[in-house]
C-alpha positions in Angstrom: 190.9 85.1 129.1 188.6 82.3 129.9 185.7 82.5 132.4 185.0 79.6 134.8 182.1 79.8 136.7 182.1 78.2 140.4 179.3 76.1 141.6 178.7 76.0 145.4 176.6 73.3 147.4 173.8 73.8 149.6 175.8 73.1 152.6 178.8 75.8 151.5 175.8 77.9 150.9 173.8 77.5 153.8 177.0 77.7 156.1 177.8 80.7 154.5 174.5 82.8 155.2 174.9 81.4 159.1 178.4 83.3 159.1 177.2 86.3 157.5 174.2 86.3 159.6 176.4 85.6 163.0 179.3 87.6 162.2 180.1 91.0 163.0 181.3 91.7 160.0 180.1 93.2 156.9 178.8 91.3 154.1 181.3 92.2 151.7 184.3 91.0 154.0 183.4 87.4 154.5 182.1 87.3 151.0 185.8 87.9 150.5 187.1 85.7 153.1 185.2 83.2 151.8 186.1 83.9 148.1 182.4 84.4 146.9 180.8 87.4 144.5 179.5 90.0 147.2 176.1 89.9 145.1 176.0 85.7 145.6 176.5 86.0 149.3 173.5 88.9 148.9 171.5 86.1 146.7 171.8 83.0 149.2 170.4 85.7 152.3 167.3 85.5 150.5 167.4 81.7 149.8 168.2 80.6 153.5 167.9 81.8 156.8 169.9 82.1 159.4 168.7 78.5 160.7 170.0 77.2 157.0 165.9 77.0 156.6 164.6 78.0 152.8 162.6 81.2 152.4 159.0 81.4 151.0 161.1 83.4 148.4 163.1 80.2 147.6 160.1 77.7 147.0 158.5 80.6 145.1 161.7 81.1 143.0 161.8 77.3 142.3 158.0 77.4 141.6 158.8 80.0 138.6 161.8 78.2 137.2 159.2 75.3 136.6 156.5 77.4 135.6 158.9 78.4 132.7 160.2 75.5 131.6 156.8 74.0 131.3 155.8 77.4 129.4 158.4 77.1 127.0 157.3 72.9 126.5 153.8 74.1 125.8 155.0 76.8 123.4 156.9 74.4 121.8 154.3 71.8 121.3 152.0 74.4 120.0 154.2 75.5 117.1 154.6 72.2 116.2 150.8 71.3 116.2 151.0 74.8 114.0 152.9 73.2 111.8 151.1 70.1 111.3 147.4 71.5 110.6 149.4 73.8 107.9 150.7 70.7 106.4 147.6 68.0 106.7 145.2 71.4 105.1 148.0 71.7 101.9 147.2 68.3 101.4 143.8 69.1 101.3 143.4 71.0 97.9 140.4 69.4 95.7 137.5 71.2 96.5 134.6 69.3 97.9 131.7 69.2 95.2 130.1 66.5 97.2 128.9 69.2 99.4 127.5 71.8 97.0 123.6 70.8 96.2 123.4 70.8 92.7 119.7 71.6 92.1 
């Protein structure tokens, strides 16, 4: 059995925490209605408000989805910096007499 996952718009989305805001029913009804996980409808509530306006949590959320994608760039670069200076100081094997004072 394959799995398909559904994508949803912003506007699907933002309509959909509007009706679950306005309606009289319980979340896990017009998550039905709408043929949406319970848990997603759940998620969105804390993306949008009931004016289809984004949360603090939402710009903070996005904030840390860049944070990590930078993080994991930096890490990335480092090991690979890591791996240069291994190789350039392998390459580096005579030893340097000019340095010793030979008195």
């Amino acid at each position: 059995m394959t799995y398909s996952r559904n994508r949803y718009d912003q506007d699907f989305k933002k309509n959909a925490v509007r009706l679950s805001f306005n309606s009289s029913k319980p979340v896990k009804i017009i998550a039905s209605e709408l043929g949406v996980p319970e848990s997603a409808l759940y998620r969105w509530r804390k993306l949008y408000t009931e004016d289809g306006k984004q949360t603090p949590f939402a710009s903070l959320e996005a904030e840390n989805r860049a944070l990590k994608r930078e993080n994991a760039e930096l890490a990335l670069e480092r090991d690979m910096l890591k791996k240069s200076a291994a190789y350039f100081a392998s390459l580096q094997k005579e030893p340097r007499s000019f340095l010793v004072n030979h008195y």
